[in-house]
PDB file of N, H, CA, C and O in Angstrom:
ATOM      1  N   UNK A   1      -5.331  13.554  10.651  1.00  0.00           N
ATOM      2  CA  UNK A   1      -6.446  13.680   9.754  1.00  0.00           C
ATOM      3  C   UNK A   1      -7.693  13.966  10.572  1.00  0.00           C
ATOM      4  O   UNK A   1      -7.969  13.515  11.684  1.00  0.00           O
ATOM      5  N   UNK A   2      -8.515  14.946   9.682  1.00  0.00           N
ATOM      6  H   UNK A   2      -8.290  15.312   8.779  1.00  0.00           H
ATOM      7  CA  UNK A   2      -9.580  15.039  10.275  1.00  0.00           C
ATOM      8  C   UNK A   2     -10.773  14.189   9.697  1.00  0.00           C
ATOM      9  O   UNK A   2     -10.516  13.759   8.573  1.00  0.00           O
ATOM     10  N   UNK A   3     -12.264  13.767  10.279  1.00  0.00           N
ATOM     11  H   UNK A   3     -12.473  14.117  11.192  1.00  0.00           H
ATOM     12  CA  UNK A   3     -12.689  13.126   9.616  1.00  0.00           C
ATOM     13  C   UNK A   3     -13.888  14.160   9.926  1.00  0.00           C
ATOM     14  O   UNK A   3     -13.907  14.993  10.831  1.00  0.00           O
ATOM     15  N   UNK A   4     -14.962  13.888   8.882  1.00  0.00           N
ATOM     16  H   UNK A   4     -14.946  13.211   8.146  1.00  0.00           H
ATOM     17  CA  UNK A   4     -16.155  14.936   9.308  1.00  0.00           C
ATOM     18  C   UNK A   4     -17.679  13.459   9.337  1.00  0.00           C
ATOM     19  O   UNK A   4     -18.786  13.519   9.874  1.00  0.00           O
ATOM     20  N   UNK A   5     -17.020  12.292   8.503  1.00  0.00           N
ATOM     21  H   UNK A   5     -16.122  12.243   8.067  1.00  0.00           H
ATOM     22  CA  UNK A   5     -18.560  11.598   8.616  1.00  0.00           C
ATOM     23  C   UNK A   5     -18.240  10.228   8.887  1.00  0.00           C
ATOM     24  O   UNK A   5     -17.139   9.923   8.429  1.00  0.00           O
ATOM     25  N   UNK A   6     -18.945   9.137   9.586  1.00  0.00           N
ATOM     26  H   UNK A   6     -19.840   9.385   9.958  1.00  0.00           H
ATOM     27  CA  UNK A   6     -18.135   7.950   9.376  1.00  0.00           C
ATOM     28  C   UNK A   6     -17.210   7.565   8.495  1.00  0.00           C
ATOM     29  O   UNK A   6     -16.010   7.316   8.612  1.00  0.00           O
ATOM     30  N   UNK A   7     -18.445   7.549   6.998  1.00  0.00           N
ATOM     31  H   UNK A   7     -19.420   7.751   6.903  1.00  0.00           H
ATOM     32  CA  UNK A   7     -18.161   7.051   5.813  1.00  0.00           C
ATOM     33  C   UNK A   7     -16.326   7.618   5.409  1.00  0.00           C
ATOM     34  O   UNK A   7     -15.526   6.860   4.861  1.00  0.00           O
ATOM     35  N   UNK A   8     -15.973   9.126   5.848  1.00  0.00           N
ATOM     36  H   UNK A   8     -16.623   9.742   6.293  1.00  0.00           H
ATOM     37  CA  UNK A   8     -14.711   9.319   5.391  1.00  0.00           C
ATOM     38  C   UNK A   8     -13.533   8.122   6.525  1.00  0.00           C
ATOM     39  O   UNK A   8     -12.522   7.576   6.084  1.00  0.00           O
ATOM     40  N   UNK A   9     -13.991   7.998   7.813  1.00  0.00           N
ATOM     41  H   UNK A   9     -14.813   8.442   8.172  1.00  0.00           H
ATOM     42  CA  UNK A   9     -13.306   7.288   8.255  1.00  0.00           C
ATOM     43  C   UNK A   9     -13.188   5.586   7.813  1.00  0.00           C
ATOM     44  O   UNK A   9     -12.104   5.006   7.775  1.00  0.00           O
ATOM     45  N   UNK A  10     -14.481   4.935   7.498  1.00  0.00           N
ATOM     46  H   UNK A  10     -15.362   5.406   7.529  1.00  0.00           H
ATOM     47  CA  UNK A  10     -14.107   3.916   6.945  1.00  0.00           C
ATOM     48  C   UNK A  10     -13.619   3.855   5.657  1.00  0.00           C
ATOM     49  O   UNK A  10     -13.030   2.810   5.381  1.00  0.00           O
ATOM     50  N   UNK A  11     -13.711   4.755   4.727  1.00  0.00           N
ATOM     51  H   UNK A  11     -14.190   5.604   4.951  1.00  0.00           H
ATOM     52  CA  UNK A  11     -13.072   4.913   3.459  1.00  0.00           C
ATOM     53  C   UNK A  11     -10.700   4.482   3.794  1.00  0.00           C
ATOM     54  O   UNK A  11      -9.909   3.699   3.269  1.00  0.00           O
ATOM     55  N   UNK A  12     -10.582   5.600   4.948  1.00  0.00           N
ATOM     56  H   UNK A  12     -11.225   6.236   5.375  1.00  0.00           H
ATOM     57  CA  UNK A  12      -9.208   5.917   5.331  1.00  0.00           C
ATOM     58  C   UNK A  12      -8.932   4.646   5.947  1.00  0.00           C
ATOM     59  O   UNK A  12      -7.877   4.112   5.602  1.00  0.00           O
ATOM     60  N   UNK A  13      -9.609   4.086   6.732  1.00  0.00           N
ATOM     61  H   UNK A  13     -10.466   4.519   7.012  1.00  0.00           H
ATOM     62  CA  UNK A  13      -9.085   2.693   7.266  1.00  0.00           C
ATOM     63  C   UNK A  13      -9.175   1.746   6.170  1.00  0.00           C
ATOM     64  O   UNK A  13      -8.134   1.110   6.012  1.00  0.00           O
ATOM     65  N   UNK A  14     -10.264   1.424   5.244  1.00  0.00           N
ATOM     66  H   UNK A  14     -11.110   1.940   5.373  1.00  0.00           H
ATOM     67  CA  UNK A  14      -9.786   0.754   4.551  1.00  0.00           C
ATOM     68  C   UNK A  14      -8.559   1.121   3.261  1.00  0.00           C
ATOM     69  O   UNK A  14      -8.164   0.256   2.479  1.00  0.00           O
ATOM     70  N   UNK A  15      -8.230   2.112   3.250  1.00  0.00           N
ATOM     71  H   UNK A  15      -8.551   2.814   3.885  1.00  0.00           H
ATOM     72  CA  UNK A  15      -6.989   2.448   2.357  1.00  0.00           C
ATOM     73  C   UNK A  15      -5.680   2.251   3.000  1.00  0.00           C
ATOM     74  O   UNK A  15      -4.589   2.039   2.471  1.00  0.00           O
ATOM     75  N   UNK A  16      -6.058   2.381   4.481  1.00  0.00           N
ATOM     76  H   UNK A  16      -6.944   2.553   4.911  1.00  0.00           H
ATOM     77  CA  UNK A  16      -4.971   1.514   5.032  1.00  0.00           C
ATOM     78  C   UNK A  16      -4.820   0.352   5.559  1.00  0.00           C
ATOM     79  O   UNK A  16      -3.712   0.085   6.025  1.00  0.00           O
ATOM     80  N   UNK A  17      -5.706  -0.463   5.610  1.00  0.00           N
ATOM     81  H   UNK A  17      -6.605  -0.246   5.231  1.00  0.00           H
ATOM     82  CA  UNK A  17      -5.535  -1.846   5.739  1.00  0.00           C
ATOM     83  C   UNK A  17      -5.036  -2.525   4.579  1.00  0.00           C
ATOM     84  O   UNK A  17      -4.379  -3.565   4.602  1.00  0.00           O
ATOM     85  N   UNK A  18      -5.535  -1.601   3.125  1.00  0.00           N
ATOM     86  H   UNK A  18      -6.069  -0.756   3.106  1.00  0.00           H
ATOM     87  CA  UNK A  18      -4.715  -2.235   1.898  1.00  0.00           C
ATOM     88  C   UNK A  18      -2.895  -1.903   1.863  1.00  0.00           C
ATOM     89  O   UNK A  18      -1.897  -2.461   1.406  1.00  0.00           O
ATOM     90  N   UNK A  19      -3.095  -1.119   2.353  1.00  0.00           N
ATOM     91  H   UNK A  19      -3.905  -0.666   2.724  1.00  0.00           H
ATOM     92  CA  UNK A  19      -1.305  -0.436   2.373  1.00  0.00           C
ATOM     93  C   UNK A  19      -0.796  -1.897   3.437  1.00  0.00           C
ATOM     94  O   UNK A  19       0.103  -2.667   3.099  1.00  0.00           O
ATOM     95  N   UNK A  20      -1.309  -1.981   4.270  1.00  0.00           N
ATOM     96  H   UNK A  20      -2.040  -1.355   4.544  1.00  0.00           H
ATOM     97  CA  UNK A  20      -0.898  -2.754   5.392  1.00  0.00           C
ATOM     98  C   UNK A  20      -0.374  -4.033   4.849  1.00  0.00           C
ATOM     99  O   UNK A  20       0.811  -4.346   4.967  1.00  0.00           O
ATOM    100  N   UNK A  21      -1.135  -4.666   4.340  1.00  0.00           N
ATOM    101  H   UNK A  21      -2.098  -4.412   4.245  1.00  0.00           H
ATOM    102  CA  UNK A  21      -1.530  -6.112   3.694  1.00  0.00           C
ATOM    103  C   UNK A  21      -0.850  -6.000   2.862  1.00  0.00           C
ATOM    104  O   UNK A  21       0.172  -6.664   3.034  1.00  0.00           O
ATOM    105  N   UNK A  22      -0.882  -5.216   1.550  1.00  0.00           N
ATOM    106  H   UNK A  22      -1.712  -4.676   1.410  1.00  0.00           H
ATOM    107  CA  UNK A  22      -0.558  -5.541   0.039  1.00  0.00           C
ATOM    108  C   UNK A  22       0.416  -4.828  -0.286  1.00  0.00           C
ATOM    109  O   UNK A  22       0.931  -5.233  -1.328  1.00  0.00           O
ATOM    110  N   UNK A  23       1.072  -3.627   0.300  1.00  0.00           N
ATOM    111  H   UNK A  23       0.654  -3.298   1.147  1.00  0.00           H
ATOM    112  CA  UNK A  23       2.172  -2.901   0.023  1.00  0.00           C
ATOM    113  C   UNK A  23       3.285  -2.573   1.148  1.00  0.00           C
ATOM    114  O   UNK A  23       4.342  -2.106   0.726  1.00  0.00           O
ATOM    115  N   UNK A  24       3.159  -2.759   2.438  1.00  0.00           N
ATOM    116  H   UNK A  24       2.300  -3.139   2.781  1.00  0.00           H
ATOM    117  CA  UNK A  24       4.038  -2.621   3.601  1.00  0.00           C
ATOM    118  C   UNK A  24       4.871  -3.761   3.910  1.00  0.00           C
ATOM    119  O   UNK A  24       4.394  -4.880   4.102  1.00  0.00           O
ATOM    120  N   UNK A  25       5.998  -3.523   3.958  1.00  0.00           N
ATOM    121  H   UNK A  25       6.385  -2.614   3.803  1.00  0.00           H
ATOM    122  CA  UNK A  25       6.868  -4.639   4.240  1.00  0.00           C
ATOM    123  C   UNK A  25       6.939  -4.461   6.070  1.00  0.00           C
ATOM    124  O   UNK A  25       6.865  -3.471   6.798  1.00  0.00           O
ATOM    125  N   UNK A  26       7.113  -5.906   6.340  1.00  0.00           N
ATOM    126  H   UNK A  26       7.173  -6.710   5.749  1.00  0.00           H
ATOM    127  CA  UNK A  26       7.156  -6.240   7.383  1.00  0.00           C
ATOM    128  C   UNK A  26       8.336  -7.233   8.720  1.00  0.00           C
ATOM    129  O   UNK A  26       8.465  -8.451   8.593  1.00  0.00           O
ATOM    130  N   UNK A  27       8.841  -6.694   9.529  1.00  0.00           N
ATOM    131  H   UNK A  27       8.735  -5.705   9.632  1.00  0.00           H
ATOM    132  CA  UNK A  27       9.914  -7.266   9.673  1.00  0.00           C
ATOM    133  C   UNK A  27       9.845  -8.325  10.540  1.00  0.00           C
ATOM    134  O   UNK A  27      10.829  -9.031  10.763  1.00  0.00           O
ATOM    135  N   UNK A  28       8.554  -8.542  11.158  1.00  0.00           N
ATOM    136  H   UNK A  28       7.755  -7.969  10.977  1.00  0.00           H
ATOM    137  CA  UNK A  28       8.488 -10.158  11.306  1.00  0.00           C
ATOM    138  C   UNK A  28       8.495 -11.204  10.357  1.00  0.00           C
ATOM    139  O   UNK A  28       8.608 -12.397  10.640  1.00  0.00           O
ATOM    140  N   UNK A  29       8.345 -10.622   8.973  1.00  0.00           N
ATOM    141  H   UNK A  29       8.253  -9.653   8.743  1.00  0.00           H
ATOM    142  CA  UNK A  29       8.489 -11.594   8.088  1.00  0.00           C
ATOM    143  C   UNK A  29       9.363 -11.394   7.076  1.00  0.00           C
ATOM    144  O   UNK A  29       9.103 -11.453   5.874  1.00  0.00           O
ATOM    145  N   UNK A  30      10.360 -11.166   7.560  1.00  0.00           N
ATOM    146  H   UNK A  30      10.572 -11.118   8.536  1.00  0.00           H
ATOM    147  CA  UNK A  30      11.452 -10.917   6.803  1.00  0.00           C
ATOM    148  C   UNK A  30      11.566  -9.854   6.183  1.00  0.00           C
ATOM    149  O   UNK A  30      11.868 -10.275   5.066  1.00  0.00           O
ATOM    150  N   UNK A  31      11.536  -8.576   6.095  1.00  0.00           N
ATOM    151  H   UNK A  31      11.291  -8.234   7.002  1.00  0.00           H
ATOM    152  CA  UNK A  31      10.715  -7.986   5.360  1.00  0.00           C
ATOM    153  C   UNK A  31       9.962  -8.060   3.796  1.00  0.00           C
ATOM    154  O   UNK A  31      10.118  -7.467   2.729  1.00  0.00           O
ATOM    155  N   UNK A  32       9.113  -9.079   4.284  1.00  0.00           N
ATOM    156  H   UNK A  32       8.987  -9.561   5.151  1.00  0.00           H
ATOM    157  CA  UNK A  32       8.324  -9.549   3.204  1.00  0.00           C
ATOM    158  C   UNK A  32       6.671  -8.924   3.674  1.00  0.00           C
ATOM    159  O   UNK A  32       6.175  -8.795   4.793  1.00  0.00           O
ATOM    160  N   UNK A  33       6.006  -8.565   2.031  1.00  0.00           N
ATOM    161  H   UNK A  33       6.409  -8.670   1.122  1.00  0.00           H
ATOM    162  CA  UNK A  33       4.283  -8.445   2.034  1.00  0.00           C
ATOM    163  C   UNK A  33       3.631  -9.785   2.350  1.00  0.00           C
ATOM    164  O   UNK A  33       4.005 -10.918   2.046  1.00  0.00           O
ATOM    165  N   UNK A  34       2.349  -9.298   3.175  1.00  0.00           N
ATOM    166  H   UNK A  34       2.045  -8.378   3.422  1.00  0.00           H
ATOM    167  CA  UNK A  34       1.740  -9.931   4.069  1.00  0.00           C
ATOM    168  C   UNK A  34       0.582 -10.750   2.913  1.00  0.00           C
ATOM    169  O   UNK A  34       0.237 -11.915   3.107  1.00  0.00           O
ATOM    170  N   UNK A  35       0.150 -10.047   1.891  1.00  0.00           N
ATOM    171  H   UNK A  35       0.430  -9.101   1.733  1.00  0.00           H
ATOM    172  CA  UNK A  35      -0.348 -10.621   0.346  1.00  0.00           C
ATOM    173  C   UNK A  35      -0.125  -9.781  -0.685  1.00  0.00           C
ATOM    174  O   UNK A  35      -0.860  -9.002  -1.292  1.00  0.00           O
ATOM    175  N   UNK A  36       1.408 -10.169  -0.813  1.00  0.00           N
ATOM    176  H   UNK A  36       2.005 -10.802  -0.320  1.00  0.00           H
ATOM    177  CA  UNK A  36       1.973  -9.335  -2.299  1.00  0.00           C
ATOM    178  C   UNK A  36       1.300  -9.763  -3.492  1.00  0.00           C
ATOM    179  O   UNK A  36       0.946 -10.940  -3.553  1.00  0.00           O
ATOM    180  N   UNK A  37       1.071  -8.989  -4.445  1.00  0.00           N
ATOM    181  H   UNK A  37       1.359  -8.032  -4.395  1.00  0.00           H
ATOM    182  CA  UNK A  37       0.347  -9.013  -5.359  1.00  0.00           C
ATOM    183  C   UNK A  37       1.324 -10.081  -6.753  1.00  0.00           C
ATOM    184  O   UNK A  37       2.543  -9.914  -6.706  1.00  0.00           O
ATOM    185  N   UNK A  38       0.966 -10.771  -7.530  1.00  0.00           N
ATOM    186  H   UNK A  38      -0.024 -10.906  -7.568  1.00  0.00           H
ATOM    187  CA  UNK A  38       1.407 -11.271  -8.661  1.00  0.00           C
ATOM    188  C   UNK A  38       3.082 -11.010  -9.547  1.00  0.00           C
ATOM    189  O   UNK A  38       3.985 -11.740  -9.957  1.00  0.00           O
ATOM    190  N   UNK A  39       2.751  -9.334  -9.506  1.00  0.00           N
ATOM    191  H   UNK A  39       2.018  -8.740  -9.173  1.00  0.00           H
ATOM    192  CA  UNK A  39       3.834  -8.964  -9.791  1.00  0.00           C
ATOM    193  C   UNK A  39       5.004  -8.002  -8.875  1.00  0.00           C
ATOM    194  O   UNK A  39       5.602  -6.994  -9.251  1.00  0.00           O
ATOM    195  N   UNK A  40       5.065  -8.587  -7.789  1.00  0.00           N
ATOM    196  H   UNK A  40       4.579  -9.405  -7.483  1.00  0.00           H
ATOM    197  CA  UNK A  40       6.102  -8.602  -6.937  1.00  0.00           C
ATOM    198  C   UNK A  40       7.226  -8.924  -6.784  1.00  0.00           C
ATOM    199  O   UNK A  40       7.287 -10.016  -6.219  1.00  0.00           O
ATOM    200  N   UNK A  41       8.407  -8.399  -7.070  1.00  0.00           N
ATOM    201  H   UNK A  41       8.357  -7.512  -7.529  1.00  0.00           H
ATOM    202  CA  UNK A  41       9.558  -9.445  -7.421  1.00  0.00           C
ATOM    203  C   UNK A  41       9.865  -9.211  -8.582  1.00  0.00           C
ATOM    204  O   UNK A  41      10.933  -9.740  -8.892  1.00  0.00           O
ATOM    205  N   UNK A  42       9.013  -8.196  -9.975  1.00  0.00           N
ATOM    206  H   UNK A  42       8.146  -7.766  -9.723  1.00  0.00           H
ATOM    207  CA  UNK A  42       9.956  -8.310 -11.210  1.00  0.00           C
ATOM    208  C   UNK A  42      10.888  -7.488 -11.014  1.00  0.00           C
ATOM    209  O   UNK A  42      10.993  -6.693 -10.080  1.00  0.00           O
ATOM    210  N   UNK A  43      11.882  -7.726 -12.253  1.00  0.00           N
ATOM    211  H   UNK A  43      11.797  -8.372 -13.011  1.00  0.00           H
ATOM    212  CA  UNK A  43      12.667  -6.969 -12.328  1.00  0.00           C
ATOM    213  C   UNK A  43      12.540  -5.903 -13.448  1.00  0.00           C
ATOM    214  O   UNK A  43      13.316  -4.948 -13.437  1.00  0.00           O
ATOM    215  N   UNK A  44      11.617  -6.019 -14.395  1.00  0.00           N
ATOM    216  H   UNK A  44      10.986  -6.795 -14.405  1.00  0.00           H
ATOM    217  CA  UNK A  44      11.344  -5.293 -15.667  1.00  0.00           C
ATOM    218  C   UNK A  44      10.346  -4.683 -15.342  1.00  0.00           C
ATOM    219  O   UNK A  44       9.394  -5.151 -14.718  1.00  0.00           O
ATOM    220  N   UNK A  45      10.492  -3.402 -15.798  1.00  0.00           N
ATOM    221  H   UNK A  45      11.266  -3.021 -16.304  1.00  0.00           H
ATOM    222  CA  UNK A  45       9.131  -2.661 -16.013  1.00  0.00           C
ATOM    223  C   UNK A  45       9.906  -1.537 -15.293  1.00  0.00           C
ATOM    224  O   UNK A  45      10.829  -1.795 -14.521  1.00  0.00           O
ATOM    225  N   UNK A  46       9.317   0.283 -15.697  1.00  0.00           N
ATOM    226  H   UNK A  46       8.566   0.492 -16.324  1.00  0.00           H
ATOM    227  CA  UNK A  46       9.709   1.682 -14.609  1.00  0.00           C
ATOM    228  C   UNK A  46       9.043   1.005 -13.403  1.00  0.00           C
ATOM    229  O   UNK A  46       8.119   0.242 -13.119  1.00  0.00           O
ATOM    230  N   UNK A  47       9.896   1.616 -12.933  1.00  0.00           N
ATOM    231  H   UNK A  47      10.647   2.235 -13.164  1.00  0.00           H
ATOM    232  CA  UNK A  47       9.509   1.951 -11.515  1.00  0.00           C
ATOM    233  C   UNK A  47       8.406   3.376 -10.978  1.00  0.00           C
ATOM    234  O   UNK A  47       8.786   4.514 -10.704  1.00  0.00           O
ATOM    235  N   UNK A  48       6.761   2.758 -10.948  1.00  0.00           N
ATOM    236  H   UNK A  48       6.453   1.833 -11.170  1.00  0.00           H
ATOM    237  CA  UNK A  48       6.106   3.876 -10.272  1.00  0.00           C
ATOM    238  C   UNK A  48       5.512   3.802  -8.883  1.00  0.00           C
ATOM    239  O   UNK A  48       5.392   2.724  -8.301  1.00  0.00           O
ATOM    240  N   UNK A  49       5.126   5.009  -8.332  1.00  0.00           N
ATOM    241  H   UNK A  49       5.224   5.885  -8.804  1.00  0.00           H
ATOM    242  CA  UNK A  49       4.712   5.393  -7.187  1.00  0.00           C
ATOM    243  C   UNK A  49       3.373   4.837  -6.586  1.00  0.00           C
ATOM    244  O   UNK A  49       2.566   5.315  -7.383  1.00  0.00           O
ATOM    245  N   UNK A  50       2.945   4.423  -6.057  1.00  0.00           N
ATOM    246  H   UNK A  50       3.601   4.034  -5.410  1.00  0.00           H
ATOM    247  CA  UNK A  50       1.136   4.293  -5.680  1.00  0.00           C
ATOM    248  C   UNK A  50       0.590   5.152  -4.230  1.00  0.00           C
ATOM    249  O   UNK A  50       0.743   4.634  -3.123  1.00  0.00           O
ATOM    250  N   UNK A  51       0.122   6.138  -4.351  1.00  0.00           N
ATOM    251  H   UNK A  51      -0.002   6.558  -5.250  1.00  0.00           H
ATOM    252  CA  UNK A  51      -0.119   6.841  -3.454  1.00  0.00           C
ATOM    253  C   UNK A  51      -1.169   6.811  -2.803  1.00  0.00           C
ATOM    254  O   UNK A  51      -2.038   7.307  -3.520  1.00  0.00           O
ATOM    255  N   UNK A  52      -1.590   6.506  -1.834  1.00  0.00           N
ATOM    256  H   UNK A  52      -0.884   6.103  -1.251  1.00  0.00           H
ATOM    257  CA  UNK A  52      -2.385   6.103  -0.264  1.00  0.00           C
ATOM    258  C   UNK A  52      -2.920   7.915   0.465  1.00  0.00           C
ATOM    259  O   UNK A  52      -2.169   8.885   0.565  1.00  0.00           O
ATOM    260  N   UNK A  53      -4.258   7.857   0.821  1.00  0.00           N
ATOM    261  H   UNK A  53      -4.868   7.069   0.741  1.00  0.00           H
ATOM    262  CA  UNK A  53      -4.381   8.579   1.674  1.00  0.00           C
ATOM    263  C   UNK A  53      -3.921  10.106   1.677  1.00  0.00           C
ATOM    264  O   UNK A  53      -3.478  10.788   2.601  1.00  0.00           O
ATOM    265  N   UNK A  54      -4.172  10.425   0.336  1.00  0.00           N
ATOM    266  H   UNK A  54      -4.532   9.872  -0.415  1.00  0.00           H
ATOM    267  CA  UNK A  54      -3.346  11.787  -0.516  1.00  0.00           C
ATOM    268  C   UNK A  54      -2.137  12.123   0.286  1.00  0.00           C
ATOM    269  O   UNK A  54      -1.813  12.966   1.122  1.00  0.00           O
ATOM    270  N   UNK A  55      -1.525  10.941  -0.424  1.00  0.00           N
ATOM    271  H   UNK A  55      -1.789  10.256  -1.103  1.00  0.00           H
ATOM    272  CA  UNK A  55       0.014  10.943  -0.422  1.00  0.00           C
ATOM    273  C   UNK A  55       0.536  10.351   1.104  1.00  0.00           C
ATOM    274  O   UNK A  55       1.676   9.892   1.176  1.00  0.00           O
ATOM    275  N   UNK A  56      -0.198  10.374   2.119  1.00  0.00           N
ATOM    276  H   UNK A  56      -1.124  10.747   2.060  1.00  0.00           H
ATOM    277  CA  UNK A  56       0.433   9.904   3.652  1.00  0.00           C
ATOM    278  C   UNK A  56       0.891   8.667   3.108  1.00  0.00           C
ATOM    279  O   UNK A  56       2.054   8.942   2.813  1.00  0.00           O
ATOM    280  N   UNK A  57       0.726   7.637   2.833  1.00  0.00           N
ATOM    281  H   UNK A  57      -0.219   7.414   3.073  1.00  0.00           H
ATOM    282  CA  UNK A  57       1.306   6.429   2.509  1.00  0.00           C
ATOM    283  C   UNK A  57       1.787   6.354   1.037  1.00  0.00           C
ATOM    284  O   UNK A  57       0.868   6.403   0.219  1.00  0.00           O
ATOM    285  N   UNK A  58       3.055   6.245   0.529  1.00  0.00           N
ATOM    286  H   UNK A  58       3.801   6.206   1.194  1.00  0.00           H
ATOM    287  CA  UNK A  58       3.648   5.723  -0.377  1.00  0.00           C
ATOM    288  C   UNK A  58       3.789   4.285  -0.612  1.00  0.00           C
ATOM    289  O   UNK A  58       3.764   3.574   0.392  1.00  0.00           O
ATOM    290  N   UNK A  59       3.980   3.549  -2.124  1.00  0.00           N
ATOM    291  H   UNK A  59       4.000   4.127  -2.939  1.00  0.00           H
ATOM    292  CA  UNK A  59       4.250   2.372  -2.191  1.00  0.00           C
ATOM    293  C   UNK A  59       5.163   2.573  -3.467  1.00  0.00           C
ATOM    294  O   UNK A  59       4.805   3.436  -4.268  1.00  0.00           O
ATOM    295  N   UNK A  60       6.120   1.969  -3.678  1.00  0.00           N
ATOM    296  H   UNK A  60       6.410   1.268  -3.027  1.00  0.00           H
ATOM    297  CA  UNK A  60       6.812   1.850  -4.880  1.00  0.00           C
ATOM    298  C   UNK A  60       6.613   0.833  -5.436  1.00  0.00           C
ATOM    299  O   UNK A  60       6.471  -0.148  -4.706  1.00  0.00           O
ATOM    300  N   UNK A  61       6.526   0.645  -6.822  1.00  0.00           N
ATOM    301  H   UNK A  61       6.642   1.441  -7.415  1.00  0.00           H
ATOM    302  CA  UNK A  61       6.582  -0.530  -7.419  1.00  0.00           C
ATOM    303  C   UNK A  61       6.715  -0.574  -8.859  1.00  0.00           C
ATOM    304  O   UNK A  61       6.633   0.359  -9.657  1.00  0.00           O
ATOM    305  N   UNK A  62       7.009  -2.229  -9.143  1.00  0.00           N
ATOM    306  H   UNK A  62       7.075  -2.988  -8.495  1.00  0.00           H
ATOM    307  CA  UNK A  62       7.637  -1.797 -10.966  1.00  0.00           C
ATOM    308  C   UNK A  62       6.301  -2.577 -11.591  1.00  0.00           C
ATOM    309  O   UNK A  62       5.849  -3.668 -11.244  1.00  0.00           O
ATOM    310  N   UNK A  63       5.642  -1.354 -12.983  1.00  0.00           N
ATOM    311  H   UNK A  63       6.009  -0.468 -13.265  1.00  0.00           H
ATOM    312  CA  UNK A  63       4.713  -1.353 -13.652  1.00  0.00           C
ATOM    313  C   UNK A  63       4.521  -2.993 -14.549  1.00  0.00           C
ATOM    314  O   UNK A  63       5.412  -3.765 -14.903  1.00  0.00           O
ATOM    315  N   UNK A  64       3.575  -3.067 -14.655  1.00  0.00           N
ATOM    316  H   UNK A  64       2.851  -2.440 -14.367  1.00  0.00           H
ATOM    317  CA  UNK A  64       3.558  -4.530 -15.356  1.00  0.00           C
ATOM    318  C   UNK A  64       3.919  -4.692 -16.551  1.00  0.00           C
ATOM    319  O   UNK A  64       3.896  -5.815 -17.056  1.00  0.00           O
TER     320      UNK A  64
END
């Protein structure tokens, strides 16, 4: 990525510190999220996409 002003670079780091934290599984911890959100773990609901960083980071997850 290119960046042209700070502001786009702190925008991109913080879209990935949320990927990091709230949607990346991790294998020091079993692969468990570091602060999974509420509905983590259902089993009901489609299954949609959450897209990071026009599209570089994917997250899957099932809708509430």
């Amino acid at each position: 990525m290119i960046f042209f002003s700070p502001q786009q670079l702190r925008r991109a780091l913080k879209e990935y510190m949320e990927h990091y934290h709230r949607e990346r599984n991790h294998q020091g911890l079993s692969i468990l999220l570091i602060e999974p959100d509420d509905s983590v773990g259902s089993v009901a609901g489609k299954i949609e996409c959450r897209e990071r960083l026009g599209g570089m980071l994917k997250y899957y997850h099932r809708a509430a």
